[in-house]
N, C-alpha and C positions, 0 to 999 in steps of 0.2 A: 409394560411389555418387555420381553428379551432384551431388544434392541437398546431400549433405553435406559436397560440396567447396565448398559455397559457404557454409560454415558460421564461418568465422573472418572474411569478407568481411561477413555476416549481423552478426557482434560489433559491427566497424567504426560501421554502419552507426547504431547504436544511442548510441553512443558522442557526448554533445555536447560541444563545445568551447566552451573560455572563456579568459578572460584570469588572473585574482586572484582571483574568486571565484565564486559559482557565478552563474549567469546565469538569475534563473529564470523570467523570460517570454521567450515568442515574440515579436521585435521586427515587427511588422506596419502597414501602415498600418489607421486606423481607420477603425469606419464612415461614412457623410458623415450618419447619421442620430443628432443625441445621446441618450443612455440621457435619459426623460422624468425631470423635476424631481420629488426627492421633496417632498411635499406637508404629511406630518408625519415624526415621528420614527418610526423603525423599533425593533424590539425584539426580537434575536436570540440567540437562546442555542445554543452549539454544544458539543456532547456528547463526548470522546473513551471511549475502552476505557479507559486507564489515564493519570493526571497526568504521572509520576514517570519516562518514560524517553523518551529520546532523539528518537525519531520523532514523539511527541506533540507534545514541547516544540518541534519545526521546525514542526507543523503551527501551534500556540498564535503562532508568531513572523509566519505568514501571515495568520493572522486576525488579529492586531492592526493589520496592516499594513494590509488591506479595510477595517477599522474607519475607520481613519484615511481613505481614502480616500474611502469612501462615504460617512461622513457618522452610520452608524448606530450605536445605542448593542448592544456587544458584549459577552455573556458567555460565560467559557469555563472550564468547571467540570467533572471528572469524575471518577472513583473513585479510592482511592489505591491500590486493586486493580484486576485485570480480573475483579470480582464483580458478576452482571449484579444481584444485589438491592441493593447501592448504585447501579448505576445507574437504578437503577429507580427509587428514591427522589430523584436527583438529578431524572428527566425528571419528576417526578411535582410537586416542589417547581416547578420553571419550569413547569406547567401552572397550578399554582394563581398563579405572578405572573403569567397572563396575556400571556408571549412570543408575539409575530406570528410567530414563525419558532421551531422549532426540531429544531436538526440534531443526527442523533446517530452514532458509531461503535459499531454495536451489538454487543456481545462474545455475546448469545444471542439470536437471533430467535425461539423458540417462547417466552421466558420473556417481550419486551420488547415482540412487536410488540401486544398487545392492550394496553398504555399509551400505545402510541405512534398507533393508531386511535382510542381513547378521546380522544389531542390534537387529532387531525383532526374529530372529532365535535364537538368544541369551538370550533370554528373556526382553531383555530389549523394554517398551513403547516407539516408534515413534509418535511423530507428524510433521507435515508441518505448517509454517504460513508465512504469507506475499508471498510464492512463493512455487508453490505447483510440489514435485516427481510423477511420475506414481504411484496413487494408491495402487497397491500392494506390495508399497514401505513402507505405514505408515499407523499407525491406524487411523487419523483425518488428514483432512486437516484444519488449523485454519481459516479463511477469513476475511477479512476488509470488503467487501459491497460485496453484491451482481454482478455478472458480466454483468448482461445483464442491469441493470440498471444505474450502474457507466458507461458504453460504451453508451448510447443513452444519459444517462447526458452530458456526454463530448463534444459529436457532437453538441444538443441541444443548447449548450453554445457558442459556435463557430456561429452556424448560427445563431442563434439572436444577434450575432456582425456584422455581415459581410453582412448579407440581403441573406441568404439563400442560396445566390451565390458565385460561386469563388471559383479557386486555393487551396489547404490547402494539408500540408504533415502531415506526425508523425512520433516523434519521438518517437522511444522506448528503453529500456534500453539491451535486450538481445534475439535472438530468438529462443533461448531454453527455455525462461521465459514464462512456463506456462499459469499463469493468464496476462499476458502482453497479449498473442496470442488471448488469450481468450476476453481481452477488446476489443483488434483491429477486432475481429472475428466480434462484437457487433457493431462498431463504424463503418464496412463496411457494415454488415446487413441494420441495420437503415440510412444509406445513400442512402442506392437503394431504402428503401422502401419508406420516404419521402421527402428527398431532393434531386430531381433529376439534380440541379443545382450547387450542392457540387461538386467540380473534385479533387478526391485523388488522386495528383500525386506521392508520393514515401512517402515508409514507411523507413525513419533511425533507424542507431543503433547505440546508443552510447556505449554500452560495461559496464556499469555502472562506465564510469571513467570520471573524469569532463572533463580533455581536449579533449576528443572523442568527448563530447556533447559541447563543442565550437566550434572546427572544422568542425561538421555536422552540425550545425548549419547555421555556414558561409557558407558551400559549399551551402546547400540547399537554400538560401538567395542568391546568384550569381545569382544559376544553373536558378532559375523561378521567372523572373523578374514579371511576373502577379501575384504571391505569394498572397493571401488575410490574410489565417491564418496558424497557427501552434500548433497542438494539443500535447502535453507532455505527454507520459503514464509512463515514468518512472521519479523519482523526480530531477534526474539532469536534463535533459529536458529543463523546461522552465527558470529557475535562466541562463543555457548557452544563450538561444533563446535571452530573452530579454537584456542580454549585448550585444550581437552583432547588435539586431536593436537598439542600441545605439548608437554604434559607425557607425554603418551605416547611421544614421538619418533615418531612417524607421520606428521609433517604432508605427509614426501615423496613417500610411499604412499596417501595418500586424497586426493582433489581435492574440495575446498568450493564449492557454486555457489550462486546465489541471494539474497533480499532481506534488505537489511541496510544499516543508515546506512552513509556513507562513514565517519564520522567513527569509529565503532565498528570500522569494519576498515583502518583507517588504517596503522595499524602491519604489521600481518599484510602487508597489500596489498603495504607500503615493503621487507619482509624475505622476498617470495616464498614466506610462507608457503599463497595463496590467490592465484590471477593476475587474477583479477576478481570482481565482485560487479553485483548488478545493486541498480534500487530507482528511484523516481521521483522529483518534489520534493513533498516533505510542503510545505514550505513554499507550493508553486504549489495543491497541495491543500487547505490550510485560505484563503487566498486565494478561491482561487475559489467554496468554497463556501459565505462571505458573499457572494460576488458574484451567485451565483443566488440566492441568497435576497431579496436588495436589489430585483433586479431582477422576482422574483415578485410581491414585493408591491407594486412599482410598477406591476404590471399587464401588462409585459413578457412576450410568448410565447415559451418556447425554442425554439429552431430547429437544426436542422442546419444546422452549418456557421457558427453565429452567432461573433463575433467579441464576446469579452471582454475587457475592458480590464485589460490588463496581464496576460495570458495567451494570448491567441492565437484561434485556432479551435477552437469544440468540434464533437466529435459528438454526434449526440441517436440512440438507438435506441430508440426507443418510451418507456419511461421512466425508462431508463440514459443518464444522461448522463455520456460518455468525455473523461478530461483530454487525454490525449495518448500520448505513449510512452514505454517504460521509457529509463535512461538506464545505462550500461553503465559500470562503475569501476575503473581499473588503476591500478597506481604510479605511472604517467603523468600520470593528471589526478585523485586524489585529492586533492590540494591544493588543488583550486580549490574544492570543493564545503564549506560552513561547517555539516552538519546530521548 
């Protein structure tokens, strides 16, 4: 169909370029208006899912970098599991020192958001980023892309591997993860509506722990021998996928798409075991979202379209606020990208 001749064009598009390493703001001119003087000291504590892998530690690399920039004193502390009852004690602990700010990656919203209200009753600013509470749990939600867009990218990508046809699971990291439910929400929409030869047979979950995401992996690799592809929405995901059609010798036979460091599918990418991957900059993520915080409690209104320093233009949709767009990873330009 039309549409989906414009699907490798679509890749392109996504795709940014750099030199040596990765580029992670939008080079823009600034506002002619300066962010207002902080007056005191700020005090922000930013929450992830888990310490201990890969995408965190890029995000952890971006807020120290705001830190630096802004001026505020920054902590960054969270489970050494994705076990929402340590993070719950973690968010509980920064309520009692009284943080102006704090943001969290929530690995369960029905267990986290009534801590995370309880910090806003307090007076203390809530945010959400990477993984968003109910609502009237935080004042923003932070976001990496957009959801209806990243979920029809994701699909898009699969079927111009596969011929449109064919077998395909996903894997996901949690089903209490908000924006996860929300991609797959997208990525089943946009199946029915143009690829009627797509067949999603099961949707996994890896728990955001790596051996879950081997294990499921392999089972799903037995369980459907017709298997064509395997879509990743959480970042352990595809680095488990594509070890196991390795030792499986399958990797020529199933096509891998989806969110995952560069640096974790480095190898695969180099040896055409997986032709690309997608994923955003964690690092432009933890960044920016000291930067809204800074800028909250300096009294700063977010706006559409508002211009952050050393990130670009955001969007604001009521009380999701959008980084930008996914960024697309081949053997080509993996090497630029250090996360």
């Amino acid at each position: 169909m039309q549409k989906k001749s414009l699907v490798l064009l679509i890749l392109l598009i996504f795709v940014s370029a750099c030199n040596k390493k990765e580029i992670l703001y939008v080079q823009e001119t600034p506002p002619s208006e300066p962010y207002p003087e902080q007056t005191e000291q700020i005090d922000i504590a930013i929450v992830p899912k888990v310490m201990e892998i890969p995408y965190f530690q890029a995000v952890q690399q971006g807020v120290e970098e705001a830190a630096k920039s802004s001026g505020a004193t920054v902590h960054f502390k969270g489970p050494t599991t994705a076990d929402p009852s340590q993070q719950e004690e973690i968010i509980r602990t920064f309520i009692k020192e009284k943080v102006d700010v704090l943001a969290v990656s929530v690995i369960d919203p029905d267990r986290l958001s009534p801590v995370l209200a309880e910090a806003r009753r307090q007076g203390i600013t809530v945010l959400t980023w990477d993984a968003d509470a109910h609502p009237e749990a935080r004042d923003y939600f932070i976001n990496m892309v957009d959801a209806e867009m990243l979920g029809e990218h994701l699909l898009d990508s699969l079927a111009a591997q596969i011929g449109e046809e064919g077998e395909y699971i996903i894997l996901s990291g949690s089903q209490s993860s908000l924006n996860q439910e929300e991609w797959l929400h997208w990525i089943k929409q946009h199946n029915r509506a143009y690829y009627p030869n797509l067949i999603l047979q099961e949707v996994a979950y890896t728990n955001d722990n790596p051996v879950t995401a081997y294990q499921e992996s392999k089972r799903v690799v037995k369980a459907y021998p017709d298997l064509k592809g395997i879509i990743g929405i959480a970042s352990l995901g595809p680095p488990a996928a594509a070890a196991v059609l390795k030792e499986e010798n399958v990797s020529d036979d199933i096509v891998i798409v989806g969110l995952a460091s560069p640096r974790d599918m480095n190898e695969h990418l180099k040896k055409g075991d997986v032709k690309g991957i997608t994923l955003w900059s964690p690092k432009k993520l933890g960044f920016l979202t000291v930067m809204i915080a800074k800028l909250m409690q300096d009294g700063t209104e977010i706006e559409d379209g508002m211009f952050i320093e050393d990130v670009g233009r955001i969007q604001v949709k009521g009380e999701q606020i959008i980084m930008g767009e996914p960024i697309d990873f081949t053997a080509d330009n993996v090497d630029q990208y250090d996360f």
